[in-house]
VOPAGU-2260 file (C-alpha; in pm, 1 decimal, decimal comma):
REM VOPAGU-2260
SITE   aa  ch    i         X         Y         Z
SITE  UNK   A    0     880,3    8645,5   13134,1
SITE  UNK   A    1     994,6    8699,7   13467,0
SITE  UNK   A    2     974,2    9076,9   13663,7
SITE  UNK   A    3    1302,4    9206,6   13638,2
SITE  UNK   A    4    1260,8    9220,9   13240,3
SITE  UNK   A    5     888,5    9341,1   13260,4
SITE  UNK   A    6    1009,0    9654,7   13496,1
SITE  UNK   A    7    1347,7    9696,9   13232,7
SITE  UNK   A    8    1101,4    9744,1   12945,1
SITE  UNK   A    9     823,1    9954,8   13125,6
SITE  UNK   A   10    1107,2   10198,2   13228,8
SITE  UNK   A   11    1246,5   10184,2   12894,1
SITE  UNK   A   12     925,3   10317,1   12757,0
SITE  UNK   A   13     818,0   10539,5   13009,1
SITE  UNK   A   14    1160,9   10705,2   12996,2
SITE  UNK   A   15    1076,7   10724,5   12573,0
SITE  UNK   A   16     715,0   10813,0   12646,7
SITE  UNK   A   17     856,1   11105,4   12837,0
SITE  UNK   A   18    1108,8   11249,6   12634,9
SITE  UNK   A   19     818,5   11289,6   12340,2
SITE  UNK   A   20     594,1   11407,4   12537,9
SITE  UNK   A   21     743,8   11640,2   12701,2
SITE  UNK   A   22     923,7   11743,3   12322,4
SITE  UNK   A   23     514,3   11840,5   12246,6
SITE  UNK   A   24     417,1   11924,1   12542,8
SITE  UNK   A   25     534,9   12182,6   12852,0
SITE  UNK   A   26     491,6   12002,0   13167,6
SITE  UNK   A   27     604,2   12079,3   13475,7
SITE  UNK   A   28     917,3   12038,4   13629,8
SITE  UNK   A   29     821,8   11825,0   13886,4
SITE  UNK   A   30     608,5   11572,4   13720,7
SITE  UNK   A   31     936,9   11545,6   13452,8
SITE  UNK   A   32    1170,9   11486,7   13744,2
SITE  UNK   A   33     944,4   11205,7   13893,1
SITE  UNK   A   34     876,2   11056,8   13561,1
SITE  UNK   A   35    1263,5   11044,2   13474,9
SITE  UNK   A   36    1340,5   10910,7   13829,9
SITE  UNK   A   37    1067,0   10648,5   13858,7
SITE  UNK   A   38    1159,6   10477,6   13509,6
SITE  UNK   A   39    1540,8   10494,6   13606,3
SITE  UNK   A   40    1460,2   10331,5   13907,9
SITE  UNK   A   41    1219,7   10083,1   13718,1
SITE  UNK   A   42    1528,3   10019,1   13475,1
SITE  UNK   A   43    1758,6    9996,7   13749,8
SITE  UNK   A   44    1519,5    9713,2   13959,7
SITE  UNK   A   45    1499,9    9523,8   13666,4
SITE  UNK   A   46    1845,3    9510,7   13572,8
SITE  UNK   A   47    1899,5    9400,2   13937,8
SITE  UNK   A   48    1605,0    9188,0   13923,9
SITE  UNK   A   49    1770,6    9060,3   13516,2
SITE  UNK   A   50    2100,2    8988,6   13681,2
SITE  UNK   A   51    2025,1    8780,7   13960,9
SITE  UNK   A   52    1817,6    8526,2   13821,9
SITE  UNK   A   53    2071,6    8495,4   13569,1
SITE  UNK   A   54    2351,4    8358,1   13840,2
């Protein structure tokens, strides 16, 4: 398994790890908005990372 599909599936489930807890639990903006951001950007890499070794 190669790092562009370990960082997809991290920020896949940090992004769904996230959403429940923050369903449960009132946390603060600012940790949400960095916790949304860094697993975007983890999908993101790892799409980028996914695509190029593919070619």
């Amino acid at each position: 398994m190669n790092k562009g599909v370990i960082a997809l599936i991290t920020g896949c489930m940090l992004l769904a790890s996230n959403q429940i807890v923050n369903h449960f639990y009132p946390i603060p903006d600012f940790l949400y908005g960095l916790l949304i951001g860094l697993s975007i950007g983890l999908i993101l890499f790892g799409i980028t990372r996914f695509t190029k070794k593919a070619n």
